[in-house]
C-alpha positions in Angstrom: -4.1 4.4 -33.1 -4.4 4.1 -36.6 -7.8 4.2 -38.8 -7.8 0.1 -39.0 -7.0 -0.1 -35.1 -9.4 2.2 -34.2 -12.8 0.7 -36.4 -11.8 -2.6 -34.7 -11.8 -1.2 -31.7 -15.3 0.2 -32.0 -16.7 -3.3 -34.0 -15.6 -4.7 -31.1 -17.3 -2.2 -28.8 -20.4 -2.2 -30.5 -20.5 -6.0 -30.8 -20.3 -6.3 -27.1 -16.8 -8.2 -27.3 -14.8 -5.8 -25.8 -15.8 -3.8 -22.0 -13.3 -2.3 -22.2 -11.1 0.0 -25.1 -8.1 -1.0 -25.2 -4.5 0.0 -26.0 -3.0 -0.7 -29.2 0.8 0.7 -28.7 4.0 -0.9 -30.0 7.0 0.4 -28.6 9.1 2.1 -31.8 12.9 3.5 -30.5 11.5 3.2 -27.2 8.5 5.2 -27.1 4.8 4.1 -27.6 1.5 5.9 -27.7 -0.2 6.5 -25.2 -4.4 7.0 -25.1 -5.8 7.5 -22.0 -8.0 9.6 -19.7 -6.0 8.9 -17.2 -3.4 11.9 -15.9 -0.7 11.0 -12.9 2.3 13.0 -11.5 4.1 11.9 -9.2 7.4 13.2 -6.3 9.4 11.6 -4.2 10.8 13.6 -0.8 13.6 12.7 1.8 11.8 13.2 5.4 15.2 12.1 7.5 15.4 13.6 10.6 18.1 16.7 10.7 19.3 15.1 14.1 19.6 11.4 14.2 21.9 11.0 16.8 20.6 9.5 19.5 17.5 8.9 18.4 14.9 6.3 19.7 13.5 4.2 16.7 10.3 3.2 17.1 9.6 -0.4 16.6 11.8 -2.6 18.6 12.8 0.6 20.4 16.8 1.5 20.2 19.5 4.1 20.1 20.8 4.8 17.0 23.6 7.2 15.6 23.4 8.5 11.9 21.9 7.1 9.0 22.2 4.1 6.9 20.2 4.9 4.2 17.4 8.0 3.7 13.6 7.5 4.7 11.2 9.2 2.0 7.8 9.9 0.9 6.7 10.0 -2.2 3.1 11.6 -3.4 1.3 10.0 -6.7 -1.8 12.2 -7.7 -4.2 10.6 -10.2 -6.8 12.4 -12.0 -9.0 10.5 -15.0 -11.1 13.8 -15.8 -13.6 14.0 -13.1 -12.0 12.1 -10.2 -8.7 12.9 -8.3 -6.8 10.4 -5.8 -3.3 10.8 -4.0 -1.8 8.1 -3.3 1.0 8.9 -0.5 3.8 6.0 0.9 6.0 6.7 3.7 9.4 4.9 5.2 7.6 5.1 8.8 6.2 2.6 11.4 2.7 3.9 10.9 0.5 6.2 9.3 -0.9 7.9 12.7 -3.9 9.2 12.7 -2.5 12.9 13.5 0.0 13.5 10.9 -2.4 11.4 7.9 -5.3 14.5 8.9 -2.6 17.1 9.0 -1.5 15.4 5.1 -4.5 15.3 4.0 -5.2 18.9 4.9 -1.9 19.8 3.1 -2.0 17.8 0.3 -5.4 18.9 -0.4 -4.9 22.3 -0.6 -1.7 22.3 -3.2 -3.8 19.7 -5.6 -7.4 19.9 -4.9 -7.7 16.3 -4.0 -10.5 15.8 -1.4 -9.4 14.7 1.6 -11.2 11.5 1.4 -9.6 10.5 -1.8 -6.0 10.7 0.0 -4.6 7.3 1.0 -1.5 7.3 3.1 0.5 4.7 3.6 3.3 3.5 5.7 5.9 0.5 4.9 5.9 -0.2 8.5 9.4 0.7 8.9 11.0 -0.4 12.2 14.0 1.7 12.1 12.8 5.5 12.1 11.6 8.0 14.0 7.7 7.7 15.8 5.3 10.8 15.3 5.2 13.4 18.1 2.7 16.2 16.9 4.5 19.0 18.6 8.4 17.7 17.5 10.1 19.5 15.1 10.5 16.6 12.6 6.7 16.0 12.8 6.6 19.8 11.1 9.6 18.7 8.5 7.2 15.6 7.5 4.3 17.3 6.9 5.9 20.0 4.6 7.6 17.9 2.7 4.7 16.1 1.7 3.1 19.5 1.2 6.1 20.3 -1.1 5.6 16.6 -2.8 2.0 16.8 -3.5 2.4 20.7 -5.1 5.3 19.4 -7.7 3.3 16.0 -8.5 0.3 18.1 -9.4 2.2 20.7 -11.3 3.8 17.6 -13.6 0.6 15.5 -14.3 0.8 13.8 -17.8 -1.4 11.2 -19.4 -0.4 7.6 -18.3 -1.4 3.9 -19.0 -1.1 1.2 -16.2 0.7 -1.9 -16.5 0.2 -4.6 -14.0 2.2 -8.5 -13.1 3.3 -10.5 -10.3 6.3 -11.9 -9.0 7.4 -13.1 -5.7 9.8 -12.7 -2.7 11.7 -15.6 -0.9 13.1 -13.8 1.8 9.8 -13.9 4.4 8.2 -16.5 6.8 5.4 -16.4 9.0 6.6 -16.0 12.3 3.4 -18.0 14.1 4.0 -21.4 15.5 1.1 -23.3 17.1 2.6 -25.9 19.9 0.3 -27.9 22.4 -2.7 -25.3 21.2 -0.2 -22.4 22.0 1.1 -20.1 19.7 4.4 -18.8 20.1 7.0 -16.7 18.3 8.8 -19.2 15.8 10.3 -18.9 12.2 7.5 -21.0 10.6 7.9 -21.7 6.7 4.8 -24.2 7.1 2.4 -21.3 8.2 0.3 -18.9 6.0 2.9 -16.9 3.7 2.4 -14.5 0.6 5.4 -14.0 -1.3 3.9 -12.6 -4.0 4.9 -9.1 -5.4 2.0 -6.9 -7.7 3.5 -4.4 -9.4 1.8 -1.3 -11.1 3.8 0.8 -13.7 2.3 4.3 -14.8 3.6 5.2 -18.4 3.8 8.3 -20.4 5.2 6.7 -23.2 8.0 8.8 -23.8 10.9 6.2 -23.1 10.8 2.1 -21.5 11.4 4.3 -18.0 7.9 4.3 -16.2 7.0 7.5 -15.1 6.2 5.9 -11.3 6.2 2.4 -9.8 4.1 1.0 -6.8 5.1 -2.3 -5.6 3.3 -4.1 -3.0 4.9 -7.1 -0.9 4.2 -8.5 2.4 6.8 -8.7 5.2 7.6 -6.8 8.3 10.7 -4.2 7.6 12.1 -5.7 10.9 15.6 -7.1 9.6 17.3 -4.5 11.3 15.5 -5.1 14.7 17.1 -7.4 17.6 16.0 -10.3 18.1 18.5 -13.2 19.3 20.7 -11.3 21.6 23.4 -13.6 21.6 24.2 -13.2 17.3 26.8 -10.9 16.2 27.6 -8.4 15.0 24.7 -6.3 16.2 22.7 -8.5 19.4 21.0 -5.2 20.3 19.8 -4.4 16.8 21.3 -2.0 14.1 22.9 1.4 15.4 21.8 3.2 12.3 18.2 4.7 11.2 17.5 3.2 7.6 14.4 2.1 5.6 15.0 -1.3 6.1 14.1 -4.1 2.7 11.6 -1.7 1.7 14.1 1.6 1.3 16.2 -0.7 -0.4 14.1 -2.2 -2.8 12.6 1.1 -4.4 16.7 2.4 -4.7 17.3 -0.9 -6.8 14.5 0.1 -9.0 15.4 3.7 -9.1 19.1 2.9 -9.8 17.9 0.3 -12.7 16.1 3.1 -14.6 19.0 5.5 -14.1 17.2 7.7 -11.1 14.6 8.5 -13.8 11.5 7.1 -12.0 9.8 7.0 -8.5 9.2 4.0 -6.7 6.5 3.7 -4.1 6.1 0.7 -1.3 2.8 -0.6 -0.3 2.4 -2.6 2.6 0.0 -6.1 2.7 -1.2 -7.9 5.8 2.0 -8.5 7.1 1.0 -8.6 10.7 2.4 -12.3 11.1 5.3 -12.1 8.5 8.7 -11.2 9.0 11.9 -12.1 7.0 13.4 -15.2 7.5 16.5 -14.5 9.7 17.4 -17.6 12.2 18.3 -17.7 15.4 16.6 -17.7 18.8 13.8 -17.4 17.4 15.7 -15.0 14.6 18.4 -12.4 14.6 19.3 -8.9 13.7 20.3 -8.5 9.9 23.9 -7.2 8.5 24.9 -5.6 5.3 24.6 -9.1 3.1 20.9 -9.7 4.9 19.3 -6.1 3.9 21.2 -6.4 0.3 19.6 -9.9 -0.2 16.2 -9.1 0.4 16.5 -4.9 -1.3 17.8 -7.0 -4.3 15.1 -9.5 -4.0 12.1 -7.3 -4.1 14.1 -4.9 -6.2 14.5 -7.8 -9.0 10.5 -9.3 -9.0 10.0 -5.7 -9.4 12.0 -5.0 -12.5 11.4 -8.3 -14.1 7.6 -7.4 -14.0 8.3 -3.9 -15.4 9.9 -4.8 -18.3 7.9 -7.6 -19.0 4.6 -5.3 -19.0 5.9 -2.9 -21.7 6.6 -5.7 -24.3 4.3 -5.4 -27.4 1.5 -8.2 -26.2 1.3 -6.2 -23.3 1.0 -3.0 -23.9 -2.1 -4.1 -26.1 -3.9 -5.5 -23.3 -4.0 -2.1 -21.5 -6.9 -0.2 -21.1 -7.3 3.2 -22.4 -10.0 4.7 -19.6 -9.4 4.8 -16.3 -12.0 5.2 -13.9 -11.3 6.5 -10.1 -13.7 5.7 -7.6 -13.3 6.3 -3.7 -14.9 5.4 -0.7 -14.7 5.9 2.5 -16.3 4.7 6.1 -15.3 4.6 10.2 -16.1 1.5 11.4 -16.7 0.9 15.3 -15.2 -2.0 16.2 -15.5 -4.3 18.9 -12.6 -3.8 21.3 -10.9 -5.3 24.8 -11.3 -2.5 26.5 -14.6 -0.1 24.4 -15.2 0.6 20.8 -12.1 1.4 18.5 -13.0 3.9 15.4 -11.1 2.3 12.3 -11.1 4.4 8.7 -11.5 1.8 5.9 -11.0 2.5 2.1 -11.7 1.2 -1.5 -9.8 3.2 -4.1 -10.3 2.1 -7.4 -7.9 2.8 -10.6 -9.6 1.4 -13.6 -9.3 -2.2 -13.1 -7.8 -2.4 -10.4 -8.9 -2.0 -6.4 -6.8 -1.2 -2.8 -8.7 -1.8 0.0 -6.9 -0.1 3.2 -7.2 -1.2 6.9 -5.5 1.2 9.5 -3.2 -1.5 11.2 -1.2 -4.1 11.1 -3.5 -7.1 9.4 -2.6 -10.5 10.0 -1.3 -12.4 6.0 -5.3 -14.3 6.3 -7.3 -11.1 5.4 -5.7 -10.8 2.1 -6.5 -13.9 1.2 -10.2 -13.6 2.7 -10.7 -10.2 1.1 -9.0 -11.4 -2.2 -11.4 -14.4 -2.6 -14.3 -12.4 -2.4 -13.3 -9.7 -5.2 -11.0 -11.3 -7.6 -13.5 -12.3 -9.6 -14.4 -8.3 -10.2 -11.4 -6.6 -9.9 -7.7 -7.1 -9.3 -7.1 -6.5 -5.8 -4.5 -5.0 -3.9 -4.7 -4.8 -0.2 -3.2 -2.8 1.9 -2.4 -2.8 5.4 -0.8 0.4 8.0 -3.1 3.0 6.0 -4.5 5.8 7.2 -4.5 5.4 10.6 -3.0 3.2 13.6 -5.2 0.6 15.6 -2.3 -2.0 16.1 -2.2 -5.6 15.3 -5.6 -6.5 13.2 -5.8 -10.4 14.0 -7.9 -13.3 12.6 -10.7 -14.4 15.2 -9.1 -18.2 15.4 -6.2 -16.4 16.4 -7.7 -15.9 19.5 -8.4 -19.2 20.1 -4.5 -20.1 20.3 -3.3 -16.6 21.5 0.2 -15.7 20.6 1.6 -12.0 20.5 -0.5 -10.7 18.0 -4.2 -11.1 19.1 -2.2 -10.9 22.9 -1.8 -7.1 22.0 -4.2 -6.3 19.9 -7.0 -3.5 21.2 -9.4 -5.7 19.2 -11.9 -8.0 20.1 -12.0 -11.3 18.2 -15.6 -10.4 16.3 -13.8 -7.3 14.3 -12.9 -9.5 11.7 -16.2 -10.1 10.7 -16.8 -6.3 10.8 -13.6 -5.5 9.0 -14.4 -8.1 6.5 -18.0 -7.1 5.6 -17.4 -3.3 5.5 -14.1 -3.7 3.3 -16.7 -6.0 0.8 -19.3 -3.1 0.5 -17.6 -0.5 0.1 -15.3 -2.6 -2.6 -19.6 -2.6 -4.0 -20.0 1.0 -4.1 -16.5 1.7 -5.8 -17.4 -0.9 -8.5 -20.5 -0.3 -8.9 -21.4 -4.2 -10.3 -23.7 -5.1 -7.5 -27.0 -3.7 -5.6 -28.8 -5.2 -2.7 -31.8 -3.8 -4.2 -33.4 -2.1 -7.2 -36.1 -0.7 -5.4 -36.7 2.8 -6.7 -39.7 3.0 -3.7 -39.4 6.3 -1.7 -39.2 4.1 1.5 -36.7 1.9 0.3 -34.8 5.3 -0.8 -34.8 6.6 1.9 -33.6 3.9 4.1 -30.6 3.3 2.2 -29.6 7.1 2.4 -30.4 6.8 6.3 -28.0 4.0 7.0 -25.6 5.7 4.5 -25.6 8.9 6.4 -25.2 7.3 9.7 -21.6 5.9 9.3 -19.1 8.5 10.0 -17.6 9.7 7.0 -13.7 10.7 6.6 -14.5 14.7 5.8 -16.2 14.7 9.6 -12.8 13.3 11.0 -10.7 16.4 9.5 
């Protein structure tokens, strides 16, 4: 920043025009500088299983023999000076409540992250392996991360963030309400998102971002049966892979020359899954999982090349707060309570809110309505834990597979909704119920504070 730059910068600071600094960088032979309290290193690990024959996928359960493509996970940690966050994504079904403890407890130890501050996430993969504490893969996983986290510490740089949006066309909601019954159907008139936020974390040393989180909404199902009778696989594909998702982030990877890390991030894609008719849709083949890798993989790139053009790289912010927080929610289930871990994690300007399940496509939208106002949200289903299908109360009024077989009771939206919104409060920190500095007032608040279970009790 040079002497002109930076006495703007402050004028503007000091005349209340500006909340935030921000960047100034051109890029010159494809570098630009970069200002920022903001440090990030990042790894990416393969977790396939040794032995994949005759392995049953989790999912729409099948045999398959060898490997299509590799599952990984990849470990971002942040750290803007006083606050450090790991961000951790994984080409599985879910992020089970076991192995994301045994993580954090790993991860912890090579970075000094607090367990708290660790979100896991899973794409939601259909076509890998399930968690089994006491299996020998379950071991592999976790030491891989372990290995992950320790080289992503060990490489931490400073980094800005660049942020856009692009979209998908490759999913439908899957919901179709007949005579006040919902049914499975292919359903391009229901509630969709197709829209893909990408983040891109630069240390200006080339136009190659340092790591890449993309977030989409769909169900990695293409390689799942479905209509029995549609060749050339009616009983789903014989090979373990990482589905749209595993594809996508080797299209980015493979456009920057195998120079960066890409990272999935999963929505509310309980009702969504790619648009594959049939009766009521099919298994995918090579062109299917090609279309849709090269789909995502293409919003992605167009966004990241967009956000390191000159006008963009000034918009930037150079400080980077990280805030966390944590609760465990009890929420109203069919059969008793269920304990759900819900999380804010902010990065500067922008928020993920977490739910441990698979949320149906209306709580983004809910969640998104009430925040965008503050912050540019990201929401993120199949995170830190497993509860199952997370559906909308009016769900319930029309049935259909997902509220069916959900362990939830239709008033755990409303929980859900309302705890997500104040914790989103205390990682802002824009809002307060009350100013009131009165010892009794004080005290209440710490009360109710300490008597919803934290994370650190879980561990």
């Amino acid at each position: 920043m040079n002497k002109i730059n930076a006495l703007l910068v402050v004028a503007g600071i000091l005349a209340g025009s500006l909340p935030t600094v921000q960047g100034t960088a051109e890029v010159t032979d494809g570098r630009f500088d970069v200002t920022s309290n903001l440090r990030a290193g990042v790894c990416k690990v393969d977790i396939t299983p040794e032995k994949t024959d005759g392995v049953i996928v989790t999912g729409h359960r099948r045999k398959v023999t060898g490997v299509r493509d590799p599952l990984r996970a990849a470990v971002l940690v942040l750290d803007d000076g006083e606050t450090k966050a790991a961000i951790v994504t994984l080409d599985t079904i879910g992020a089970w409540e076991e192995m994301v403890r045994r993580a954090r407890v790993r991860i912890s130890k090579a970075t000094g992250v607090p367990a708290a501050h660790i979100l896991v996430a899973a794409s939601h993969n259909h076509s890998g392996p399930g968690f089994d504490g006491d299996a020998a893969w379950a071991g592999h996983l976790i030491d891989a991360i372990g290995r992950a986290a320790q080289q992503a510490a060990d490489t931490m740089r400073p980094v800005t963030i660049g942020y856009g949006v692009d979209r998908i066309g490759f999913s439908v909601n899957r919901r179709k309400v007949i005579n006040n019954r919902a049914v499975v159907r292919l359903n391009e008139e229901g509630p969709n998102d197709p829209r893909v936020k990408v983040l891109r974390f630069d240390d200006g040393q080339s136009l190659t971002p340092l790591a890449v989180i993309m977030h989409a909404v769909c169900h990695p199902c293409f390689f799942t049966w479905g209509d029995k009778g549609s060749p050339p696989y009616p009983n789903g594909y014989p090979k373990m892979s990482a589905d749209f998702p595993g594809e996508a982030q080797t299209f980015v990877e493979m456009c920057y020359r195998n120079q960066t890390s890409s990272l999935f991030l999963q929505g509310c894609a309980g009702d969504i899954r790619p648009n594959l008719p049939g009766f009521p849709y099919r298994c995918a083949d090579e062109a299917d999982i090609q279309w849709a890798g090269r789909d995502l993989g293409s919003a992605v790139v167009r966004t990241l090349a967009h956000d390191v053009t000159r006008e963009r790289l000034r918009e930037r912010p150079s400080y980077y707060a990280i805030r966390v927080a944590n609760s465990v929610v009890s929420l109203p289930g069919k059969e008793g309570r269920v304990e759900a871990e819900l999380q804010a994690l902010k990065i500067g300007p922008y928020l993920l809110l977490t739910m441990p399940g698979e949320p149906m496509v209306e709580y983004g939208f809910k969640l998104e309505a009430a925040i965008a106002d503050r912050a540019i949200p990201i929401i993120v289903g199949y995170a830190n834990g497993n509860i199952g299908y997370i559906a909308t109360a009016q769900a319930y009024d029309v049935g259909g597979y997902e509220p069916n077989t959900s362990k939830l009771a239709p008033e755990a939206e409303q929980v859900i909704l309302r705890e997500l919104n104040v914790l989103a409060d205390r990682v802002m920190g824009d809002v307060f119920e009350s100013f009131s500095k009165h010892p009794q007032d004080v005290k209440r608040r710490e009360a109710q504070q300490a008597a919803s279970p934290t994370v650190e009790a879980k561990q």
